[in-house]
N, C-alpha and C positions, 0 to 999 in steps of 0.2 A: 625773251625767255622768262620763266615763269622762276620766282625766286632769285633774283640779279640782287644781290648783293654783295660790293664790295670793298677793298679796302684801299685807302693809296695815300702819298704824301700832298702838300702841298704846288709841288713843281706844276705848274701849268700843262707842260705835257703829260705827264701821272696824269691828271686828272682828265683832260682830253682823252686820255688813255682809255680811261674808267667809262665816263659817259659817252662815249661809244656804242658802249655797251646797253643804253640804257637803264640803267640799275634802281634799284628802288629804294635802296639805302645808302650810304657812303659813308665810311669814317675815315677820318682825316688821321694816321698816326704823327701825333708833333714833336717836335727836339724842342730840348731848351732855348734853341737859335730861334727858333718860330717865335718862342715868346717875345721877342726884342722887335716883330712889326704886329703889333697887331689889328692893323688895318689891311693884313694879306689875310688872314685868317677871315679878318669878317667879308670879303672881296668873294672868297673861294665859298664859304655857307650861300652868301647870298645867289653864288652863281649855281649852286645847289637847289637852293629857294625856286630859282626862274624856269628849272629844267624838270619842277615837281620829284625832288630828291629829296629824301630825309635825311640832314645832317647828324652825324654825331663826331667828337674830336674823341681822342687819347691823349690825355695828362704825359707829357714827357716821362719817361722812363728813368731817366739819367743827369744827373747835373755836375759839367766838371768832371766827367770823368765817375762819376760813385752814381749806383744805383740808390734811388732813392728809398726812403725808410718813413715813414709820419714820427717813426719813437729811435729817432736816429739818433747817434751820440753825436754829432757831426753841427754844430748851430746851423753852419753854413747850407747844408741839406733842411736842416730843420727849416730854417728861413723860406728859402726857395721853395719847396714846399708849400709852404702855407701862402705865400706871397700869389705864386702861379696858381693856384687854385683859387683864391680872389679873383684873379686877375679872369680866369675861366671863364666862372660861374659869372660876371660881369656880363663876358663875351655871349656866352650862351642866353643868356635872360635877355637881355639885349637881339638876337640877333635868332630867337629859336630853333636851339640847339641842347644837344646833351652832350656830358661828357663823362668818358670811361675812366678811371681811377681806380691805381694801385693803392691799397693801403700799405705795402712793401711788394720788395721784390727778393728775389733767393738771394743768396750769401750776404743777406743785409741782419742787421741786428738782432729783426723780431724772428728771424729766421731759428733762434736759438732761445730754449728754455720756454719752450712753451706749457704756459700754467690757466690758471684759471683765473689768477690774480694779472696776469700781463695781458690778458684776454682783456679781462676788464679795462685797463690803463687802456688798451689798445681802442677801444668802444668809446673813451671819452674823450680822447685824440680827435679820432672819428665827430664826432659829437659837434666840436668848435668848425670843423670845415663845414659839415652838416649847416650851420651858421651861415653859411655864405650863401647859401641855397641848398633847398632840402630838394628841388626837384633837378637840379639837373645833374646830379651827379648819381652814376650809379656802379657800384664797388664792384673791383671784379679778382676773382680769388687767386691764387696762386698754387703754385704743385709745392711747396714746404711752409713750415713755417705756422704763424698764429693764424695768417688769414687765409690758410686751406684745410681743406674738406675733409682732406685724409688723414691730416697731421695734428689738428685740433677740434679735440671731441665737446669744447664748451662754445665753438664758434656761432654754430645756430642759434641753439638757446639765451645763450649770456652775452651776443652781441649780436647779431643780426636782426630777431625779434624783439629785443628791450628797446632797439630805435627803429621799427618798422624800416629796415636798409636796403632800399633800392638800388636791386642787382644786376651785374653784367656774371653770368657764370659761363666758364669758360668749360667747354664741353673734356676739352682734351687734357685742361689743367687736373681736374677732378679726376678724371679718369687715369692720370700719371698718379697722383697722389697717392690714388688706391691702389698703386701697381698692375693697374688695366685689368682690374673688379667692375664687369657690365652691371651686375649687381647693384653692388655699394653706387654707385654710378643713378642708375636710377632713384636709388632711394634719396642720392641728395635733389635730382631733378624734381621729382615730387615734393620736399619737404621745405624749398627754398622754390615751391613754383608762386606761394603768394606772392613770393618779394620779386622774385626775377624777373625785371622789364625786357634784357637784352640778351642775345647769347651770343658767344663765338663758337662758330662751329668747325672744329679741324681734326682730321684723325691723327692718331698717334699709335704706338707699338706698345706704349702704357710703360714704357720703361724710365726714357728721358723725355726732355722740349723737341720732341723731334719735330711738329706742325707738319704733318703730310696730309696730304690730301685726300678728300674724303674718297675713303673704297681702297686706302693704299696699307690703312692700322688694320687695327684690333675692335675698335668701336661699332658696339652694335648699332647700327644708323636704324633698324625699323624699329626698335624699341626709343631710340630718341624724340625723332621725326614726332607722336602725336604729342609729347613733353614740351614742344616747343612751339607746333604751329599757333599763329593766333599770335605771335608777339615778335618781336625787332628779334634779328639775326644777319651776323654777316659770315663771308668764309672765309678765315683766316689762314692764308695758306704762306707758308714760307716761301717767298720771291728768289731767282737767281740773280746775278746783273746790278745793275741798277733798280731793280722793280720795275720797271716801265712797264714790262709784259705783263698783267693778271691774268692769262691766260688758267694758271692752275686753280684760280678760283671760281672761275666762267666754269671749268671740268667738273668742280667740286658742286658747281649749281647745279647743273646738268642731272649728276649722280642723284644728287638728295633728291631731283625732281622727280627721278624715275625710281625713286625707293618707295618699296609698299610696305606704307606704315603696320608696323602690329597693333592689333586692335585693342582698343583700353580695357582694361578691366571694370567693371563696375562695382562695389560694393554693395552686398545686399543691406 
């Protein structure tokens, strides 16, 4: 089926799960426990590699317990952080791959006081990981906070384009931000299309993280659809269970497949 992309852990059945399916992309979501073999990691890309599957990972969310932060008060986050992202961008250069990266996550630090000056602090955080490789990582935003769409008005301008930042935009995060504005929605799809290599694609009701599946929100899918073709996407659908089932993202392929794009506009 035409657009199979999906998402899964490293469990060996997950991923039997997945390429089943045949899929054209994969991302691997990883915990901090992943980080501690990472000869499972490069095992599962390469077994990606063999099956003509394009690898990408996600940067653990969480460490200990605390959602992570890059401008965290926390060293121990602080550390881990920068460490695991080393340790990544290794894997991935190494093993060709990409990988997705929070710059925060909600109820973490940067989540508060968003200015134009912690924008900045936040861009040259950004900057030193940048360090470790400029091409395999690519940022992906959040529904509050410094590194979302709706919540900080200097994000584009004063950090995104002053390090040409290679993006994961999250369809549904943006779209909550803006309190489920198709509008405002667009205008980030256009205005972060130079930078955005990757997208997640999942619906939402635009209120909270709900991850429903596409055709179940609020999101305009025929005005997304021609914003995206032409670049990595997968569908990020909230699993019940175990996840073993990706069943509701096989649906959500389905869906987008048989959505008829709206047509671009052209400037005269």
């Amino acid at each position: 089926m035409k657009f199979m992309r999906l998402k899964g852990n490293l469990e060996q059945s997950n991923l039997d799960n997945r390429l089943g399916y045949d899929p054209e992309i994969l991302e691997f979501y990883l915990s901090d426990r992943d980080l501690q073999d990472p000869d499972l990691i490069r095992d599962r890309i390469r077994q990606l590699h063999h099956r003509g599957v394009k690898p990408y990972l996600h940067h653990p969310p969480v460490h200990q317990g605390e959602y992570l932060d890059i401008l965290s008060g926390n060293p121990l986050v602080r550390r881990f952080y920068n460490e695991s992202c080393e340790l990544l961008a290794r894997i991935c250069e190494e093993e060709r791959a990409k990988c997705v990266v929070h710059a925060h996550y909600v109820h973490t630090d940067s989540c508060r006081n968003v200015t134009r000056e912690r924008t900045v602090l936040l861009r040259e955080e950004i900057r030193k990981v940048m360090a470790y490789s400029k091409e395999v990582f690519v940022w992906e935003d959040s529904t509050e906070g410094i590194f979302s769409y709706g919540r900080n008005p200097y994000l584009i301008d004063d950090l995104i384009v002053p390090l040409e930042l290679p993006l994961t935009v999250d369809v549904s995060h943006t779209f909550i931000s803006f309190g489920g504005d198709n509008e405002r929605l667009r205008d980030v799809l256009e205005r972060t299309s130079p930078y955005a290599q990757y997208y997640h694609l999942v619906d939402s009701a635009g209120i909270e993280h709900d991850s429903l599946p596409l055709g179940r929100g609020r999101i305009d899918w025929r005005m997304v659809k021609p914003l995206v073709l032409g670049k990595d996407f997968i569908f990020e659908i909230t699993l019940s269970g175990d996840h073993f089932d990706c069943a509701p993202m096989v649906d959500s392929a389905r869906y987008f497949a048989g959505v008829e794009a709206e047509d671009k506009v052209v400037a005269e």
